[in-house]
N, C-alpha and C positions, 0 to 999 in steps of 0.2 A: 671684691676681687678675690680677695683667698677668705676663707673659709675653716674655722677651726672646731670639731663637735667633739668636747667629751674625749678628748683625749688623753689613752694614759700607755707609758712606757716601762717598761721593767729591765733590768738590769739581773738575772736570776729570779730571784725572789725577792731581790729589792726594787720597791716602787719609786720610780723618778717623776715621772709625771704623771698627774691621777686628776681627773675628769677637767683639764685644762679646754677652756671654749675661747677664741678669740675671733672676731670678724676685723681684715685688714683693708682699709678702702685704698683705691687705686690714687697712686701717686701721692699718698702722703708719708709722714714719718711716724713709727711706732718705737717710743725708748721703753724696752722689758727690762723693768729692774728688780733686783730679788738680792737674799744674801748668798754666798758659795755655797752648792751641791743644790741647789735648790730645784736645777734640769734647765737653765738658761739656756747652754750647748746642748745639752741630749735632744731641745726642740728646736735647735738649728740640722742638728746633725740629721732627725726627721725629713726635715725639709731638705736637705741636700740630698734626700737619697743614703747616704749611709747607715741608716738605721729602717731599716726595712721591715721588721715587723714589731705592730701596733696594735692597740685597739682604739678604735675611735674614727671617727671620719674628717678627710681633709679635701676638700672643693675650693678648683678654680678657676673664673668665671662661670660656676652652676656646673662643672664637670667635674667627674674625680682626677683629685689631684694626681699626676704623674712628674719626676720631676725629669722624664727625657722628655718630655713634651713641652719644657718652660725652662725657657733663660733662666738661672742662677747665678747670681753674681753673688760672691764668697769674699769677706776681708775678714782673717783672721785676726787676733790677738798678736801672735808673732808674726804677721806680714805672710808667710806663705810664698817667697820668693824663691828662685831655685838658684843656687849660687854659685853655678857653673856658668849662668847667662847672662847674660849684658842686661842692663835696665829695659834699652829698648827692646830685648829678646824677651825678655819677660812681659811687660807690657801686652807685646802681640803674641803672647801664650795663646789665648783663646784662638784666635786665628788659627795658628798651628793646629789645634786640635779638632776643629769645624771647620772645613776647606768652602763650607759653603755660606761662612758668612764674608759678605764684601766690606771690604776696604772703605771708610768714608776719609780719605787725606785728611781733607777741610776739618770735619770733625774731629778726629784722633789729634789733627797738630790744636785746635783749641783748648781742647781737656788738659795735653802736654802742658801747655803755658798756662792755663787756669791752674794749674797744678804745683809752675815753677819748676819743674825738672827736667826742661829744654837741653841744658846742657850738659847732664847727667846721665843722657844716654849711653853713650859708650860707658861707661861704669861697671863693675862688678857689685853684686852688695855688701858686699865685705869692704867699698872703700865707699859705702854712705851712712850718715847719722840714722840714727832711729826715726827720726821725724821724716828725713826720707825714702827712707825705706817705706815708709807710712802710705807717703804720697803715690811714691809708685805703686803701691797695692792697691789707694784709690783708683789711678788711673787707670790700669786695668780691669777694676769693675765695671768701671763707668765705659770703657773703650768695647766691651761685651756686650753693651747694650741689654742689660739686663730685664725679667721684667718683674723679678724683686730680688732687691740688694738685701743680704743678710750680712751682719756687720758683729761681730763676737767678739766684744771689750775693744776693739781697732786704737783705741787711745791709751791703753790703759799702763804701758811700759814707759810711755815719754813723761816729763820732766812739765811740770806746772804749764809754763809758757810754750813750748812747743806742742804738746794738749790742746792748748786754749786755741794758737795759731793754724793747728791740723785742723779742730772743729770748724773755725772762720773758714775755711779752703772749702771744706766739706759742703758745707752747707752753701756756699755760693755758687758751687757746681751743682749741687742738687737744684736750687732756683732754675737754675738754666733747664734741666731735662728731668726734673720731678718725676723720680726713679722710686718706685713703690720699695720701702725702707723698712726692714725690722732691726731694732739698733740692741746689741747687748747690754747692761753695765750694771755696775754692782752700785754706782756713784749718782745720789740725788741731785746731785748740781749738774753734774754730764747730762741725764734724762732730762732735766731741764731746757737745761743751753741745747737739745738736739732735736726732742720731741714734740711731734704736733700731738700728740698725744703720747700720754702715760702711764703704762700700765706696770701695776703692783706683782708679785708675787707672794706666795708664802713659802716657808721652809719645807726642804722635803718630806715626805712627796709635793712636787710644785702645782701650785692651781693660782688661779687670779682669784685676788682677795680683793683691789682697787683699783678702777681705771678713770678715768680724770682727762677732759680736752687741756691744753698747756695756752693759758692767756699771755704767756709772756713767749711763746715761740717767736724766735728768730727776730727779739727783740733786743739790741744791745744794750740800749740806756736802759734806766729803771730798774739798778742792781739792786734798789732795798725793796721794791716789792717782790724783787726775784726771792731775794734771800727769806721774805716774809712767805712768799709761796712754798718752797721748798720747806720752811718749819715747818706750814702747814699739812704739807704731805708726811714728813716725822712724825708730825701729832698723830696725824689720820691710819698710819699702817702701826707706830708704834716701833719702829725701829730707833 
């Protein structure tokens, strides 16, 4: 579905990303893990369109990539909420800004409740926890109809068990509309617990050093082969 060739980004004369190749297949999950500055975000930020000149090639479905041409669905690290608007005003951001995408009730009220922030609408985000905050950014990706979610550390500010609780949401929704998925994280156990596949990085300049199918995806029992997986991806990159 997308398509990554040799890709590299500069920052001046400093190299971020340098001959990075990834192929992402359609409706699954990719967790990119790497250490800080490695260009995690510099190749979201590509993909968003923000970072506009490159070299390298990026194709999708066999076209070049444009990113007015393809839904983008964005969950930041800090939520990305605007804090003048009501949960539900945010929510149907997209909306607002595409007059031509339609309304599916049905849909939007199921992701709400799959979500648990039914009654959290009227709210400002300044009177919700972190974790909800969380939620609401999911739900607006997902309410976009995207046709790949790029997801930049999404967990990475909350507290162990609400983490662990966002991930379970995440991933139950994602069953349901199996939403082509690139996941941020700097955390072997997150890429774990999120990824149908796993892919390495190295330090900057960033490139794949290891990528890996995930045998224990979206598997909750069998936390000691998890944790024996996860060694073995330590042993294997050396972090």
């Amino acid at each position: 579905m997308l398509s990554i060739e040799n890709l590299e980004v500069k920052y001046g004369n400093t190299v971020a990303l340098s001959d990075f190749s990834l192929t992402i297949r359609k409706g699954e999950i990719y967790s990119l893990i790497g250490p800080s500055g490695c260009g995690k975000s510099t190749l979201l930020k590509v993909l968003c369109g923000i970072i506009k000149y490159y070299d390298g090639q990026i194709r999708f479905d066999d076209k070049a990539f444009s990113n007015k041409d393809i839904a983008i669905g964005y969950v930041p690290q800090h939520y990305g909420l605007l804090e003048w608007k009501t949960v539900k005003e945010n929510i149907f951001l997209p909306y607002r800004l595409n007059a031509t995408k339609i309304v599916n009730e049905g849909e939007v009220s199921e992701i709400i409740n799959s979500l648990e922030i039914d009654d959290l609408q009227d709210r400002y985000p300044s009177q919700l926890s972190g974790g909800q905050k969380q939620r609401v950014a999911l739900a607006r990706a997902f309410i976009s109809k995207p046709d790949i979610l790029l997801m930049d550390e999404p967990f990475s500010s909350l507290d162990t068990f609400t983490s662990e609780a966002s991930q379970r949401l995440f991933l139950r929704l994602w069953e349901k509309y199996k939403v082509t998925t690139l996941f941020i994280t700097h955390n072997i156990h997150e890429a774990v617990s999120i990824g149908e596949h796993i892919v390495v990085m190295s330090k900057s300049p960033g490139k794949i050093v290891y990528q890996v199918e995930n045998p224990l995806f979206n598997v909750s029992e069998y936390q000691e082969e998890k944790l024996k997986f996860v060694a073995s991806i330590i042993k294997k990159i050396g972090y």
